[in-house]
C-alpha positions in Angstrom: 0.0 0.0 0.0 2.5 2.3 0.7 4.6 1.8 -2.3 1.2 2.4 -4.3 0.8 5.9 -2.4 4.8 6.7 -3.6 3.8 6.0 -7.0 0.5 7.9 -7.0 2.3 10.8 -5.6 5.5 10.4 -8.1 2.9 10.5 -10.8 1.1 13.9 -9.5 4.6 15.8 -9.2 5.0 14.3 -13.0 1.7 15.6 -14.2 2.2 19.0 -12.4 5.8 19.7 -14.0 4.2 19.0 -17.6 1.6 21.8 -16.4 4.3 24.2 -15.7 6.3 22.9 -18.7 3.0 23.5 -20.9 2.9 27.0 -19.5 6.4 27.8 -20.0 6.2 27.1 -23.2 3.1 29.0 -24.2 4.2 32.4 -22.6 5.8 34.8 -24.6 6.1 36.4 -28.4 5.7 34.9 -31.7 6.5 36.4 -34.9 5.8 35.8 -38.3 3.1 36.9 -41.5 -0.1 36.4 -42.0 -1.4 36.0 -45.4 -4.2 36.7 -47.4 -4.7 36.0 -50.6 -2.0 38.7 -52.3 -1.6 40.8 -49.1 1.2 39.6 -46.6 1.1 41.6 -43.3 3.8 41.1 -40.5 1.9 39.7 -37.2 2.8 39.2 -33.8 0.7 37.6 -30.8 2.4 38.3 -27.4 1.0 36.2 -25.1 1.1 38.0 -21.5 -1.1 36.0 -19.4 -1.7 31.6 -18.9 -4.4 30.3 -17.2 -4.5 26.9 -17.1 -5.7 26.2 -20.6 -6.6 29.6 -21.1 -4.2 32.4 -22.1 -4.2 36.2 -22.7 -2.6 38.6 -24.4 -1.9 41.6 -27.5 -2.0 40.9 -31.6 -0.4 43.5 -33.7 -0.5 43.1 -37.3 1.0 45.8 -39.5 1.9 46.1 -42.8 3.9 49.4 -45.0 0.7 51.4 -44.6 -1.4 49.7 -41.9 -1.2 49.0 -38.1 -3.7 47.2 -36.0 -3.4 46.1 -32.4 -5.8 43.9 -30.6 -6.6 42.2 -27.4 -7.1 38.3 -27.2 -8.0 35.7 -25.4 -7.4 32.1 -26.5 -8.0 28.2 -25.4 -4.9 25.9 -25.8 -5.6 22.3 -25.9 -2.3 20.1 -26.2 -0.7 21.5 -29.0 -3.9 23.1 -30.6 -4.3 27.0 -30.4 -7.5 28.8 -30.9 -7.1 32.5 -30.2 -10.2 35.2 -30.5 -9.4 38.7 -31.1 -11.9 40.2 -28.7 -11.2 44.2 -28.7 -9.3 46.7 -30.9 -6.6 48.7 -28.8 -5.0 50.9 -31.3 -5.2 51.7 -35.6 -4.6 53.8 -37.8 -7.0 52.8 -40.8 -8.8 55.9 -41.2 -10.8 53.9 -44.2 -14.9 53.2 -44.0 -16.2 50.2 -42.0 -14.6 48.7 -39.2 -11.1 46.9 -38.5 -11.9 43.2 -38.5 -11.3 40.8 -35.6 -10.3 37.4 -36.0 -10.3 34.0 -35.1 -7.3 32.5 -35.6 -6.7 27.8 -35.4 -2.8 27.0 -35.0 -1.1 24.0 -34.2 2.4 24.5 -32.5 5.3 22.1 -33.2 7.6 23.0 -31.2 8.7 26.9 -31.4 6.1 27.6 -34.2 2.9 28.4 -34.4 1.3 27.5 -38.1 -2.7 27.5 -39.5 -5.5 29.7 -40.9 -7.5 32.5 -39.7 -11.1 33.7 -40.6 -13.2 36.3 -39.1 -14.9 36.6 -35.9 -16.7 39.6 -36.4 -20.1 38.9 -36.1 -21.6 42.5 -38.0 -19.2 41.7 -40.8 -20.1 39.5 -43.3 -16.6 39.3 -45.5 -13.6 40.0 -44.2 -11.7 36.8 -45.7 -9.9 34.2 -44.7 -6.0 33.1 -44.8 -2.8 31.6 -43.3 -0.5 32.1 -40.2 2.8 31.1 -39.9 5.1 32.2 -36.5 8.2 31.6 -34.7 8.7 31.7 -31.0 11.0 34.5 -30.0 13.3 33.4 -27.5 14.6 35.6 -24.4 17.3 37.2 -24.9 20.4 36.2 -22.9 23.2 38.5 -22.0 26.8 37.0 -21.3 28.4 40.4 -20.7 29.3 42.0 -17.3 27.2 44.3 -17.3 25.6 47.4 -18.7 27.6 50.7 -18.6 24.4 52.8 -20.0 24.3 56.2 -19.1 20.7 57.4 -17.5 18.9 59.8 -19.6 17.4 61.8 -16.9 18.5 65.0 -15.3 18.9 63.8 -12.3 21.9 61.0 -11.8 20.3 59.7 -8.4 16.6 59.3 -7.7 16.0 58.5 -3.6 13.8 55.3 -4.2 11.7 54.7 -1.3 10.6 51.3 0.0 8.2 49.1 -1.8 4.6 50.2 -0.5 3.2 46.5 -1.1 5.4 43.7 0.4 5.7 41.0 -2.8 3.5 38.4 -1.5 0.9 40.8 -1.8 1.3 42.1 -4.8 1.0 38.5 -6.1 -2.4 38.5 -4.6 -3.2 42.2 -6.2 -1.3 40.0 -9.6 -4.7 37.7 -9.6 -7.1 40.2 -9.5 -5.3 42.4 -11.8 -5.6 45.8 -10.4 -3.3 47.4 -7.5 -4.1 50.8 -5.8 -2.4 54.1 -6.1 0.1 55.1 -4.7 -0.8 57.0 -1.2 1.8 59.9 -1.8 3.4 61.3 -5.3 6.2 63.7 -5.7 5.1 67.5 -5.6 7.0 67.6 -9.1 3.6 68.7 -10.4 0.0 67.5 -10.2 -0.5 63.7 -11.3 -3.9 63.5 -10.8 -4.9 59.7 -8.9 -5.5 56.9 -11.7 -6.2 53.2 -11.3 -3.6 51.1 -11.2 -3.4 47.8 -13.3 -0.4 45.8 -12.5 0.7 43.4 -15.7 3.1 41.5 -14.4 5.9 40.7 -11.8 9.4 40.0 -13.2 12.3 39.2 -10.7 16.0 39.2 -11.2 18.8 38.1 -9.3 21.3 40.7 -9.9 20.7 43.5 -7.9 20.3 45.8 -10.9 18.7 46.4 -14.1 18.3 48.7 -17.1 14.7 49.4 -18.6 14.1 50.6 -21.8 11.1 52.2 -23.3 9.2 52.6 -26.3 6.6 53.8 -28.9 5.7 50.0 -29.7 4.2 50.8 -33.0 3.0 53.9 -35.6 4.4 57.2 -34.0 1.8 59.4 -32.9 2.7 61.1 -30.2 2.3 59.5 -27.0 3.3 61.1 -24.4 4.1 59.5 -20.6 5.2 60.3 -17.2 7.4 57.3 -15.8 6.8 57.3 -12.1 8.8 54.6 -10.2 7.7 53.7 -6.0 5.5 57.5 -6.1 8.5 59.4 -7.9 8.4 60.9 -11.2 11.3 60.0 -13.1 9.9 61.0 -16.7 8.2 64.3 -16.8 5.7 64.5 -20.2 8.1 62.9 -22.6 7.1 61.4 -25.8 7.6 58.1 -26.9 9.7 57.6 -30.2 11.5 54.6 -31.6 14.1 56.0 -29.5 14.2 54.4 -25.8 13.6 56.1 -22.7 16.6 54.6 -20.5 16.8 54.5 -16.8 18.5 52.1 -14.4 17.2 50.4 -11.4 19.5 49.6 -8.3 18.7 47.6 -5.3 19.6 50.2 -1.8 16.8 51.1 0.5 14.5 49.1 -2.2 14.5 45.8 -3.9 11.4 46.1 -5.1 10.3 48.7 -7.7 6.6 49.7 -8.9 6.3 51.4 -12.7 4.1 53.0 -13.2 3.6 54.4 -17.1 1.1 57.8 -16.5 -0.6 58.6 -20.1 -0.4 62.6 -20.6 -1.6 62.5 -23.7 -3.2 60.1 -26.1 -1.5 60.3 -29.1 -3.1 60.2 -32.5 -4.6 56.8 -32.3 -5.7 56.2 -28.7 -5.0 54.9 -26.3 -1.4 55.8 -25.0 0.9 52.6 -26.1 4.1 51.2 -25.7 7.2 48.7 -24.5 9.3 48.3 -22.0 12.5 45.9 -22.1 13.6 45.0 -18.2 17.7 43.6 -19.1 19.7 42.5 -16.5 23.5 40.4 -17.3 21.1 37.2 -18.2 18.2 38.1 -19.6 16.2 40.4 -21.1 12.1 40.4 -20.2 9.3 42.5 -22.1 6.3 43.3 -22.1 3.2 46.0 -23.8 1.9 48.3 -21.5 -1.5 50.5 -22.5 -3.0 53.8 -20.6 -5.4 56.1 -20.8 -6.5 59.2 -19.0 -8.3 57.1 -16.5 -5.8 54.1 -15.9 -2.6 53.6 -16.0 -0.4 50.0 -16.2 2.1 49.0 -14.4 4.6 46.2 -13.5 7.3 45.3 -10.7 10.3 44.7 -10.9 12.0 42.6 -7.8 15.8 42.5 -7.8 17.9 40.3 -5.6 15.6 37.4 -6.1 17.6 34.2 -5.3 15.9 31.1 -5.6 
């Protein structure tokens, strides 16, 4: 009997680390093209959130003359992808009608992502049909020492006060997707009091980082205020393909909260972007969207040994 109960128990470890395995493997960006008929666009599905067999996450499909980003949500079942794009975020087609979303059916053998996609737009009746091919995009690891970035801020030192939300907490907040404000902001100006939706957690074990951001598609003149643990560190600036660099160092704090404060909406609405988190191994990312109501965030925990 009680070499039975080892085995049972062997076998439930087994089956849990092909969960995580399956999850691993799901999370992250694919690139490739989708095609339609003549028309090839470049398409990318960034896959920010797993659930179980449920995952979440950003399309963006673009060609010379047209952008298009969408929100998703998507079932996996074994290798079998079926992902619905279920809101518009951001386009520039200025053309009659409306941007079409759709339903996309890959397969994934091993790091690509191939099949069709037809519409899911109910109110539309023909916005075709075609093929998807993608490629996983593997994270990016660094072998150098270090980074020897300068900061582009005016200030060389920003006093970083301690993290307002100890980290098992903010895994909690993590869940439910939406943190609070912060209780006190720099007198820098007025930042008028937004909700807070935290994206994600990303943890490091070197005790520093460099972030990068960026306009993460069409130029239109976003413009953000970076604020990191309640301090403005970016002061209206506008996104351009050029990054906004800043680097984060564990002292008082090992745990950092950004938050990206939409000043302006841009052209095409709502305020979007990226932000690269590169430490000597690796190099995390992620697609952060605000508006005048919200604003998203993520944490960044440094020191984190396992």
């Amino acid at each position: 009997m009680k070499k039975f109960s080892s085995i049972v128990i062997l076998t439930c470890i087994f089956l849990s680390s092909l969960v995580n395995v399956h999850s691993q493997a799901t999370f992250g960006t694919w690139t490739g093209t989708a095609k339609q008929d003549a028309t090839t666009y470049s398409y990318i599905v960034k896959i920010n959130k797993v659930a179980k067999d449920s995952i979440f996450g950003t399309t963006i499909s673009s060609s010379k003359e047209f952008y298009s980003e969408t929100k998703f949500k998507g079932i996996v079942n074994s290798n079998n992808f079926i992902i619905l794009e279920s809101a518009l975020v951001k386009t520039n087609y200025k053309g009659t009608g409306s941007v079409c979303l759709m339903k996309l059916s890959l397969k994934k053998n091993n790091d690509r992502l191939q099949g069709s996609f037809t519409s899911s737009n109910k109110d539309i009746k023909d916005c075709g049909s075609g093929t998807i091919s993608l490629q996983l995009v593997k994270e990016k690891k660094n072998t150098g020492a270090g980074s020897k970035e300068s900061i582009t801020t005016e200030r060389q030192e920003v006093e970083t006060r301690p993290a307002t939300i100890t980290l098992s907490k903010s895994e909690e907040l993590l869940k439910t997707t939406t943190i609070p404000a912060p209780a006190k902001i720099n007198d820098q100006r007025k930042i008028e009091q937004r909700d807070i939706v935290l994206l994600n957690i990303f943890r490091f074990k070197e005790d520093s980082v460099m972030i990068k951001i960026y306009d993460n598609g069409v130029i239109d003149g976003d413009v953000i205020s970076l604020i990191i643990n309640g301090e403005v560190v970016f002061d209206k600036i506008k996104l351009t393909t050029a990054p906004l660099t800043y680097a984060l160092k564990a002292s008082s704090a090992s745990q950092f909260q950004i938050e990206f404060y939409a000043d302006t909406l841009g052209e095409i609405p709502p305020n979007t972007g990226l932000i690269t988190i590169s430490s000597a191994s690796k190099t995390s990312e992620v697609l952060f969207s605000s508006d005048l109501k919200k604003s998203a965030a993520i944490k960044v925990v440094l020191n984190n040994i396992p």
